[in-house]
mmCIF file as gemmi writes it, N, C-alpha and C atoms, coordinates in Angstrom:
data_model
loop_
_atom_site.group_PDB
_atom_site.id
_atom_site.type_symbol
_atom_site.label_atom_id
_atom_site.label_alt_id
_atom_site.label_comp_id
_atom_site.label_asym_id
_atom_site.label_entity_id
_atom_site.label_seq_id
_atom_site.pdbx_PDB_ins_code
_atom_site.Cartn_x
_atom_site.Cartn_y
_atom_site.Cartn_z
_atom_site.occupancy
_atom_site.B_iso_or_equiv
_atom_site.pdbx_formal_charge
_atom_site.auth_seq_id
_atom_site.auth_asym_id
_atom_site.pdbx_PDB_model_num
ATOM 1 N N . UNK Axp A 1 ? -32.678 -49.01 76.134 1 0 ? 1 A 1
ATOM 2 C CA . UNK Axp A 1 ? -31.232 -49.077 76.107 1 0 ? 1 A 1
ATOM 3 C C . UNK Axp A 1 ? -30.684 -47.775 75.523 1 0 ? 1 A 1
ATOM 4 N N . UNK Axp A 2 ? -29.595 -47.072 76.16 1 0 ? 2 A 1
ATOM 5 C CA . UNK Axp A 2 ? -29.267 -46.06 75.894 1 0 ? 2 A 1
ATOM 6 C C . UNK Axp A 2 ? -28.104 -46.081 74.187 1 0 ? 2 A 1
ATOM 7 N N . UNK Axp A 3 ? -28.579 -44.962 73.555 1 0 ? 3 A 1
ATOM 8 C CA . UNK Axp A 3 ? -27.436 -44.654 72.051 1 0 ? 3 A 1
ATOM 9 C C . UNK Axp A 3 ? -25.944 -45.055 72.478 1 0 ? 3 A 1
ATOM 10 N N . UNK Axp A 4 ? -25.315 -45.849 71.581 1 0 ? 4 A 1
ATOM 11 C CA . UNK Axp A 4 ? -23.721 -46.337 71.409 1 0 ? 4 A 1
ATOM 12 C C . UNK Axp A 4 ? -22.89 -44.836 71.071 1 0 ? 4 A 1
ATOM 13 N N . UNK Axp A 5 ? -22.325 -44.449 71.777 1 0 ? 5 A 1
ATOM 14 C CA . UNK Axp A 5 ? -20.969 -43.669 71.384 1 0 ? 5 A 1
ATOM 15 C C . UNK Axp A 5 ? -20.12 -43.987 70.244 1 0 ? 5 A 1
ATOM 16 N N . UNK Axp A 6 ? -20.097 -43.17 69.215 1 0 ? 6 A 1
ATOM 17 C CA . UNK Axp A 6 ? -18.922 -43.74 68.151 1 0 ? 6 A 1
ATOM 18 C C . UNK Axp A 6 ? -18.028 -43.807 68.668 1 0 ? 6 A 1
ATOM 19 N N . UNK Axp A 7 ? -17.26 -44.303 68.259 1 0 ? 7 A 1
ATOM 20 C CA . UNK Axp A 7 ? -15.607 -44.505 68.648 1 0 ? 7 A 1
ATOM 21 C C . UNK Axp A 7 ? -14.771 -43.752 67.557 1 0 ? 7 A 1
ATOM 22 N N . UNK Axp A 8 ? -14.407 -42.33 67.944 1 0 ? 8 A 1
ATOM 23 C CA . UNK Axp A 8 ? -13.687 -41.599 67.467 1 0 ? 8 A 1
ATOM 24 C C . UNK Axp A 8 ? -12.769 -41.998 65.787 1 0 ? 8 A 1
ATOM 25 N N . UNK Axp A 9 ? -11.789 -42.969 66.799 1 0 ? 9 A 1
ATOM 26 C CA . UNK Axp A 9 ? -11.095 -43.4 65.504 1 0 ? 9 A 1
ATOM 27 C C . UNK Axp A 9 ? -11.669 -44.644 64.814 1 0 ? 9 A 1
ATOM 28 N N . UNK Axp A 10 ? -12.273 -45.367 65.312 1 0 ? 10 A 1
ATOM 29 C CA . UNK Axp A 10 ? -13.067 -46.386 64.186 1 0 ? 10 A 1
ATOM 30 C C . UNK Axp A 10 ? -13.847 -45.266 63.139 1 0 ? 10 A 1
ATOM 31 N N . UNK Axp A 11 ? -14.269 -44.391 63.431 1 0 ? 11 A 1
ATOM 32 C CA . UNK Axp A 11 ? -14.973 -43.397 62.546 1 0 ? 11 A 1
ATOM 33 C C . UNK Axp A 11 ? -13.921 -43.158 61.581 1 0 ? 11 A 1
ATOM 34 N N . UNK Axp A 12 ? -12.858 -42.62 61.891 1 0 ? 12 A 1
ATOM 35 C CA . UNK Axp A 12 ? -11.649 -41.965 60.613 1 0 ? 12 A 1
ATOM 36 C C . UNK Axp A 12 ? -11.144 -43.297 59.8 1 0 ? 12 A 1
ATOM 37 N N . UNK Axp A 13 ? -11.14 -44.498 60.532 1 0 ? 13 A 1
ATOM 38 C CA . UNK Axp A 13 ? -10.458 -45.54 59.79 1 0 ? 13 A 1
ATOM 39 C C . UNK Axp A 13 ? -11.741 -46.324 58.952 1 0 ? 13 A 1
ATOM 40 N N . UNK Axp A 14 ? -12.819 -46.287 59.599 1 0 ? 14 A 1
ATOM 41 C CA . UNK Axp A 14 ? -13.443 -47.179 58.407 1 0 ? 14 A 1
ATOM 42 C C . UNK Axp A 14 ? -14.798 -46.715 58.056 1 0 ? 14 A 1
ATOM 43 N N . UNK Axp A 15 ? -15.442 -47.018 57.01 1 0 ? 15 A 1
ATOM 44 C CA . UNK Axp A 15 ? -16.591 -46.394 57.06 1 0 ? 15 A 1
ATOM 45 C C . UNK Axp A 15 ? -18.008 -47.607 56.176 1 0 ? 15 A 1
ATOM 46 N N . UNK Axp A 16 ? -18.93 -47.44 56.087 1 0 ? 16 A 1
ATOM 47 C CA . UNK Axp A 16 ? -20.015 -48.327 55.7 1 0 ? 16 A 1
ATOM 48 C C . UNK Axp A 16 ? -20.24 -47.945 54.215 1 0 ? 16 A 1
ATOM 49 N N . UNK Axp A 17 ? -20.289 -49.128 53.3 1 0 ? 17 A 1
ATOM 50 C CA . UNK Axp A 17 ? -20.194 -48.179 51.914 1 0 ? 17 A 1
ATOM 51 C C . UNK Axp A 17 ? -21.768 -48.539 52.04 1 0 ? 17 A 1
ATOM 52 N N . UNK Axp A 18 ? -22.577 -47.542 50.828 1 0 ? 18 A 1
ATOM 53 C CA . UNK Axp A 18 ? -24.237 -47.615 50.66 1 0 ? 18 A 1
ATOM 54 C C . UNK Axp A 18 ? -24.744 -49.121 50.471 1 0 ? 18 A 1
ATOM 55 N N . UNK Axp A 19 ? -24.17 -50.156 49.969 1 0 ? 19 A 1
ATOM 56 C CA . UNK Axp A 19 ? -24.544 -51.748 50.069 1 0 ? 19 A 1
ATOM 57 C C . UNK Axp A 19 ? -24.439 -52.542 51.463 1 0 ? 19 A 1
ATOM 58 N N . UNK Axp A 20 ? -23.757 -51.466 52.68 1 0 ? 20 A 1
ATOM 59 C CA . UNK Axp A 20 ? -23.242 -52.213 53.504 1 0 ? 20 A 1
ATOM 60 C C . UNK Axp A 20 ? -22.054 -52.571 54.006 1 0 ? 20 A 1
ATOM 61 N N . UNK Axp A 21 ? -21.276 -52.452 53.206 1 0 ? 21 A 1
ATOM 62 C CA . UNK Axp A 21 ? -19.984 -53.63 53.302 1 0 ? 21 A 1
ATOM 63 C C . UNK Axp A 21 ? -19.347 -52.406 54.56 1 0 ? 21 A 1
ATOM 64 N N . UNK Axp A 22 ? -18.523 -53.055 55.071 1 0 ? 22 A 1
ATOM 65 C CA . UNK Axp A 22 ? -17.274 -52.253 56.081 1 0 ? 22 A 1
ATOM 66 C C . UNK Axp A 22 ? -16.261 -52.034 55.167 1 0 ? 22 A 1
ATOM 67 N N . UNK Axp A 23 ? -15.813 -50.555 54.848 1 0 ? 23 A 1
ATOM 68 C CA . UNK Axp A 23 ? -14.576 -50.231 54.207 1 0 ? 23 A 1
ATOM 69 C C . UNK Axp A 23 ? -13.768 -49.865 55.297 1 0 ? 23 A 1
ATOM 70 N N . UNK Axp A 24 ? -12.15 -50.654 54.712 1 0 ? 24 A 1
ATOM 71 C CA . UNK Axp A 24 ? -11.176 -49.714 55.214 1 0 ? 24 A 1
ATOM 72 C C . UNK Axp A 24 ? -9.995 -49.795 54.559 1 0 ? 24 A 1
ATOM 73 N N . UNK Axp A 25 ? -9.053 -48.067 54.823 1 0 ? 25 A 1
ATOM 74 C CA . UNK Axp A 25 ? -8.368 -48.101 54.23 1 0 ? 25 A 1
ATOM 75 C C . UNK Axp A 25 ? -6.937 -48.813 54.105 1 0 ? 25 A 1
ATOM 76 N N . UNK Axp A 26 ? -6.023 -49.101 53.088 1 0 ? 26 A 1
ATOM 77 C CA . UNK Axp A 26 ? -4.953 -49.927 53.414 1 0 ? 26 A 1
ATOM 78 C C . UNK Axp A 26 ? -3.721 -49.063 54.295 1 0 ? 26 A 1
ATOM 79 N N . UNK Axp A 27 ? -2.676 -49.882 55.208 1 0 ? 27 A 1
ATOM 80 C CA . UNK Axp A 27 ? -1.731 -48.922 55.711 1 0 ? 27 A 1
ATOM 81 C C . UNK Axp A 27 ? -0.524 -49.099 54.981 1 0 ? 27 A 1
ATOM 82 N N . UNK Axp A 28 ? 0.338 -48.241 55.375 1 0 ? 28 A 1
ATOM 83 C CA . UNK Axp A 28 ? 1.71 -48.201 54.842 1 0 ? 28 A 1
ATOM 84 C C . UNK Axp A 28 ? 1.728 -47.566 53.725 1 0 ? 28 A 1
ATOM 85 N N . UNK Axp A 29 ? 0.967 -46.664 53.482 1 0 ? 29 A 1
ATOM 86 C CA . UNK Axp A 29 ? 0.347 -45.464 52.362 1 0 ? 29 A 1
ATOM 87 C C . UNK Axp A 29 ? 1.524 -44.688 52.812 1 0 ? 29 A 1
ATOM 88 N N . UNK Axp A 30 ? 1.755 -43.994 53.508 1 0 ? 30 A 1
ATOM 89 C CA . UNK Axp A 30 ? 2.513 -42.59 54.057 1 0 ? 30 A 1
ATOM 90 C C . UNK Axp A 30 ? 3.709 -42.679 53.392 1 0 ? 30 A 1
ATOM 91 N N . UNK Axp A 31 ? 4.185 -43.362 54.508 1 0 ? 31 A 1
ATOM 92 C CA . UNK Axp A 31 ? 5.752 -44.027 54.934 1 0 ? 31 A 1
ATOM 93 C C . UNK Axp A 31 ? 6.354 -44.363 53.643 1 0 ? 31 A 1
ATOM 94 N N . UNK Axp A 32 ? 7.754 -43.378 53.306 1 0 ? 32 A 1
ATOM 95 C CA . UNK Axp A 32 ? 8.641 -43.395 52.174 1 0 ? 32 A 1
ATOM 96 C C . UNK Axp A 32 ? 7.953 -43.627 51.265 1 0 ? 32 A 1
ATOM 97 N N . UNK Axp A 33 ? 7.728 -42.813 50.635 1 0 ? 33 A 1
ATOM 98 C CA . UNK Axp A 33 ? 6.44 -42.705 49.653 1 0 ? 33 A 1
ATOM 99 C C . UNK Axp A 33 ? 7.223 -42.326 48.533 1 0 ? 33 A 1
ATOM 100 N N . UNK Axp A 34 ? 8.259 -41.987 48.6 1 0 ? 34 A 1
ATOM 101 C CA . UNK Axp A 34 ? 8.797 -41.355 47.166 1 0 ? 34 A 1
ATOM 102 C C . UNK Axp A 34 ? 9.576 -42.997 46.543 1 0 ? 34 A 1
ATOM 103 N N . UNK Axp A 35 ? 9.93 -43.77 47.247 1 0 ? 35 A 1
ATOM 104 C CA . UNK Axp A 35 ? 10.705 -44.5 46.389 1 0 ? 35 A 1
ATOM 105 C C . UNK Axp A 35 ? 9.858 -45.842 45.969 1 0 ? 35 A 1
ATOM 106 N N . UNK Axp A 36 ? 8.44 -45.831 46.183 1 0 ? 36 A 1
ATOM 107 C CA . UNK Axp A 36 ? 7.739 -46.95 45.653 1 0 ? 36 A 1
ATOM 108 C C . UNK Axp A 36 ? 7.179 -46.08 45.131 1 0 ? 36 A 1
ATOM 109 N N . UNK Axp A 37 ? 6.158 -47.635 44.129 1 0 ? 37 A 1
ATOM 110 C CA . UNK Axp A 37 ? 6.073 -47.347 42.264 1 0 ? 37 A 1
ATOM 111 C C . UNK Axp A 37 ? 5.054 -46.782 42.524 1 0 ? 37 A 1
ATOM 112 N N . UNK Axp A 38 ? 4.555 -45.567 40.984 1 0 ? 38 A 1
ATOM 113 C CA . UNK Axp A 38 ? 3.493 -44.909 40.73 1 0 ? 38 A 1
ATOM 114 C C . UNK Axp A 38 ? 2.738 -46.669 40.915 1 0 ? 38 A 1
ATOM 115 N N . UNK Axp A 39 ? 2.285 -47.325 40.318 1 0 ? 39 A 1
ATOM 116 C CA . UNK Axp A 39 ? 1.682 -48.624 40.336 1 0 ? 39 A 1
ATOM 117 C C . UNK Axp A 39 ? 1.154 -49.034 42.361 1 0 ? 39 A 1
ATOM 118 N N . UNK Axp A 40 ? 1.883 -49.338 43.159 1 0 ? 40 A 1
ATOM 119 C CA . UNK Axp A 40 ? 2.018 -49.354 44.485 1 0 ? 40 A 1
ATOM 120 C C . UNK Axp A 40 ? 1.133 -48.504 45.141 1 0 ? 40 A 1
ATOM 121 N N . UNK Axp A 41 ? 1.604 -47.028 44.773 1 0 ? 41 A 1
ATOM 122 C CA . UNK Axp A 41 ? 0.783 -46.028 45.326 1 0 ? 41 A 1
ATOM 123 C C . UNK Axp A 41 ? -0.655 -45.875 44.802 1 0 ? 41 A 1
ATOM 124 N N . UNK Axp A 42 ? -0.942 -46.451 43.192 1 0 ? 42 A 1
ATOM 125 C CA . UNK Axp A 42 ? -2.301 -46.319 43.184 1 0 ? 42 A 1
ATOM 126 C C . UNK Axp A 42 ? -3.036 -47.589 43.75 1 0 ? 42 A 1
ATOM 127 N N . UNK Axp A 43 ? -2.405 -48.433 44.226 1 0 ? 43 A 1
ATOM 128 C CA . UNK Axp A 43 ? -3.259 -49.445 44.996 1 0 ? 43 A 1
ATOM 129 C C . UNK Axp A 43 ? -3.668 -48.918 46.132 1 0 ? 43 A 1
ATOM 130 N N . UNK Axp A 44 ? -2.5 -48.209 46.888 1 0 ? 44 A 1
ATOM 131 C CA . UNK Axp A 44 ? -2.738 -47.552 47.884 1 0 ? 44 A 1
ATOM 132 C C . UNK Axp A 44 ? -3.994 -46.928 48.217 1 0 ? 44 A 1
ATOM 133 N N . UNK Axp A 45 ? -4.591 -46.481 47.178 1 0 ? 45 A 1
ATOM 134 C CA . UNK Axp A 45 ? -5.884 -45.602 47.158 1 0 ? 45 A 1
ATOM 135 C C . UNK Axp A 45 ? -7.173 -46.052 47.192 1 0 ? 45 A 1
ATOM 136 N N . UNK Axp A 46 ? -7.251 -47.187 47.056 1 0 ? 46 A 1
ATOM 137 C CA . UNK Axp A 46 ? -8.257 -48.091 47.001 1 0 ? 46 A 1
ATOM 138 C C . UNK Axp A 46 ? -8.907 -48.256 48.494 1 0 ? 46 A 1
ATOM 139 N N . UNK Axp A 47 ? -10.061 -48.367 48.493 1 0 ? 47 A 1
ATOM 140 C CA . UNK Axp A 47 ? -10.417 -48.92 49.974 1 0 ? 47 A 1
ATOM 141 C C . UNK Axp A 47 ? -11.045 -50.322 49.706 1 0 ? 47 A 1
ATOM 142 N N . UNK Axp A 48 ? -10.975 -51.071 51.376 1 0 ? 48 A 1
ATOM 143 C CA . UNK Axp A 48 ? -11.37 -52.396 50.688 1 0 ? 48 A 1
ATOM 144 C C . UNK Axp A 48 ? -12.138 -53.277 51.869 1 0 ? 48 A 1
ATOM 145 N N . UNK Axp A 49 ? -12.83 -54.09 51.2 1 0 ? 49 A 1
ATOM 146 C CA . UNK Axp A 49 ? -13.765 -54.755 52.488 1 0 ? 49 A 1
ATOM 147 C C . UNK Axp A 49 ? -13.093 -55.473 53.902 1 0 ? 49 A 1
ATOM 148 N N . UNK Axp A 50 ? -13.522 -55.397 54.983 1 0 ? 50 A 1
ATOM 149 C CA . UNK Axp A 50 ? -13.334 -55.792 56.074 1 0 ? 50 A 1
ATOM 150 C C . UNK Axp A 50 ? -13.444 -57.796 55.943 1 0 ? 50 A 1
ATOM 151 N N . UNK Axp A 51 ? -12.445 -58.92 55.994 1 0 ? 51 A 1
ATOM 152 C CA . UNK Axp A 51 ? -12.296 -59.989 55.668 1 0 ? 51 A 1
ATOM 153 C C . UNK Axp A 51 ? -13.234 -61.108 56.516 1 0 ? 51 A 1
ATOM 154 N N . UNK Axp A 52 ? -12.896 -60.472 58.123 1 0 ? 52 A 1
ATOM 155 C CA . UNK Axp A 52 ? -13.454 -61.292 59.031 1 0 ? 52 A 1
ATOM 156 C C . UNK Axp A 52 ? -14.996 -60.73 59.644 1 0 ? 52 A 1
ATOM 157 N N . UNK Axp A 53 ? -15.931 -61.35 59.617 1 0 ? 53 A 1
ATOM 158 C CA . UNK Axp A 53 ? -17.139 -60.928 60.405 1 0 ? 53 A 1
ATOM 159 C C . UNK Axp A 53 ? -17.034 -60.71 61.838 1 0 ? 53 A 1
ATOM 160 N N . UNK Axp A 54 ? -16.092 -61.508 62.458 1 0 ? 54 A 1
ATOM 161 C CA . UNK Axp A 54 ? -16.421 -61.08 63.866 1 0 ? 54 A 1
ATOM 162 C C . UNK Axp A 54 ? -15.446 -60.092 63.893 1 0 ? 54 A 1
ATOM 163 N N . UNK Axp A 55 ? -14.704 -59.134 62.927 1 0 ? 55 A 1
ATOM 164 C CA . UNK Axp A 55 ? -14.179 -58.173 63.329 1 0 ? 55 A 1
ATOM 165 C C . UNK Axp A 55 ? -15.016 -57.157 62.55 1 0 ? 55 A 1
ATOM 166 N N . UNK Axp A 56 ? -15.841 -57.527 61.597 1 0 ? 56 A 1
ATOM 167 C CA . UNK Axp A 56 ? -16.622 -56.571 60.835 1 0 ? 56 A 1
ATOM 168 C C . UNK Axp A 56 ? -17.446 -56.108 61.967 1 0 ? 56 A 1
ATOM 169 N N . UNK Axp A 57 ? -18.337 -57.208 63.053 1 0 ? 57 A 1
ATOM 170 C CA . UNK Axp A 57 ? -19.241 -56.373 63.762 1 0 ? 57 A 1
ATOM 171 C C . UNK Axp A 57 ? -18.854 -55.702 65.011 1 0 ? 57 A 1
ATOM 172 N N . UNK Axp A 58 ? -17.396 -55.782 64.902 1 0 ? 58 A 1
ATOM 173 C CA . UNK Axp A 58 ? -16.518 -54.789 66.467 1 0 ? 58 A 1
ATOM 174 C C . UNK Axp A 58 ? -16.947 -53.729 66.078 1 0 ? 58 A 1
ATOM 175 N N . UNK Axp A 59 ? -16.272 -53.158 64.26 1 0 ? 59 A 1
ATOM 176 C CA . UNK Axp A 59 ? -16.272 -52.194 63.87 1 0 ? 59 A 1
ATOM 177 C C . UNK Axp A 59 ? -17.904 -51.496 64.268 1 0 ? 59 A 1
ATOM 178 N N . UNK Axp A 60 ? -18.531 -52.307 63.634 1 0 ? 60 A 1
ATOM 179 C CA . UNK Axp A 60 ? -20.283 -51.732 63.667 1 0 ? 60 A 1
ATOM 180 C C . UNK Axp A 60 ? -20.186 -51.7 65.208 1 0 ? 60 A 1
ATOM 181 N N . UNK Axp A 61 ? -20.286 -51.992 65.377 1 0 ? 61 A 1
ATOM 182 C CA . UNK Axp A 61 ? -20.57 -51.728 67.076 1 0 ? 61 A 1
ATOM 183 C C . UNK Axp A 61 ? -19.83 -50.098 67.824 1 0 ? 61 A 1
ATOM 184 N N . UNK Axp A 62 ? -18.373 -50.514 67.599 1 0 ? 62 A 1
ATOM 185 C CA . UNK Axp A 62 ? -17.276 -49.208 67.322 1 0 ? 62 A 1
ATOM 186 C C . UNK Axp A 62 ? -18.183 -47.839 66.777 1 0 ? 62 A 1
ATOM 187 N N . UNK Axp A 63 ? -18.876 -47.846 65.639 1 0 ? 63 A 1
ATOM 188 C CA . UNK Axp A 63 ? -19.226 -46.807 65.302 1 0 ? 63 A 1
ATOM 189 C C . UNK Axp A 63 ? -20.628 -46.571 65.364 1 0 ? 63 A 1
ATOM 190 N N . UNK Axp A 64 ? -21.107 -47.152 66.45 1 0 ? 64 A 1
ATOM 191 C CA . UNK Axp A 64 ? -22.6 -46.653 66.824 1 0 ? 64 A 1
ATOM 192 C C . UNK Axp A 64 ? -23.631 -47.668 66.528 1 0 ? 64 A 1
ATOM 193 N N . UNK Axp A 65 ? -23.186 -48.658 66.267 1 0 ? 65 A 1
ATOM 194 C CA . UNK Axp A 65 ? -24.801 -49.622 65.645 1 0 ? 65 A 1
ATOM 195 C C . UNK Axp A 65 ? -24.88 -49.431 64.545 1 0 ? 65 A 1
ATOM 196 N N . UNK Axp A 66 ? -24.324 -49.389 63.235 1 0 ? 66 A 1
ATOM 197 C CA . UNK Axp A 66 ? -25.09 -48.832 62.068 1 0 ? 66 A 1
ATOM 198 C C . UNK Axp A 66 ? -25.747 -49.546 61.658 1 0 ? 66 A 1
ATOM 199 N N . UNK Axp A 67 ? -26.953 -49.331 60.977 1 0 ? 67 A 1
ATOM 200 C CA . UNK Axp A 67 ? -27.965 -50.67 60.879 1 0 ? 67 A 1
ATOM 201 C C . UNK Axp A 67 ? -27.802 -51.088 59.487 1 0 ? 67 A 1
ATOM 202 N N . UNK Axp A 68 ? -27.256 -50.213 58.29 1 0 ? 68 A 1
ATOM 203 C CA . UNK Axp A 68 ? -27.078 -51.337 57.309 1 0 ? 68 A 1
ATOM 204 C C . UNK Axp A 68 ? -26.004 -52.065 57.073 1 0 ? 68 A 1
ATOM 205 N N . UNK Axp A 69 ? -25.085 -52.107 58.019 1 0 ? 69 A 1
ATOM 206 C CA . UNK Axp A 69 ? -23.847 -52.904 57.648 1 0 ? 69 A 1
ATOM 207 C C . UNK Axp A 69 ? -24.17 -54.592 57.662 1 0 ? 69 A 1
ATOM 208 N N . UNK Axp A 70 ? -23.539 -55.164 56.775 1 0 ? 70 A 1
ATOM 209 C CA . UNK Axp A 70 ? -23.61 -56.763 56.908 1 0 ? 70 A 1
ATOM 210 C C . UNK Axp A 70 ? -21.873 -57.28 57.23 1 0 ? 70 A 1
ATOM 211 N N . UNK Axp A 71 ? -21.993 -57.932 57.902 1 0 ? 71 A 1
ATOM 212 C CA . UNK Axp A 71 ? -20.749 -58.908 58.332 1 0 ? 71 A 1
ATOM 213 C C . UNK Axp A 71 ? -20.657 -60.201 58.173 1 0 ? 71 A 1
């Protein structure tokens, strides 16, 4: 069976942390950024696990097979 193609932007949006898990980042980071709280914005920064498994293994799939991800 031939190698999976990453999928471009599944690559920029999420990534496999070293235990496995599917990270991704939260949205609505950008957008009017000056008038929400220092507090808000440092949540913003956080990355965070993927909730659903059958969307955890789109992602894995999305980015090539990675073999240690768990879903």
């Amino acid at each position: 069976m031939p190698k999976l193609k990453t999928h471009k932007g599944a690559r920029a949006r999420f990534h496999v942390s070293a235990t496995g898990k599917v990270l991704r980042t939260k949205g609505l980071k950008s957008h009017f950024r000056r008038r929400k709280s220092a507090r808000v914005k440092r949540l913003f920064d956080k990355k965070i696990g993927l909730d659903s498994p059958t969307f955890t293994r789109r992602v894995v799939r999305a980015l090539g097979g990675v073999r240690n991800a768990r879903g």
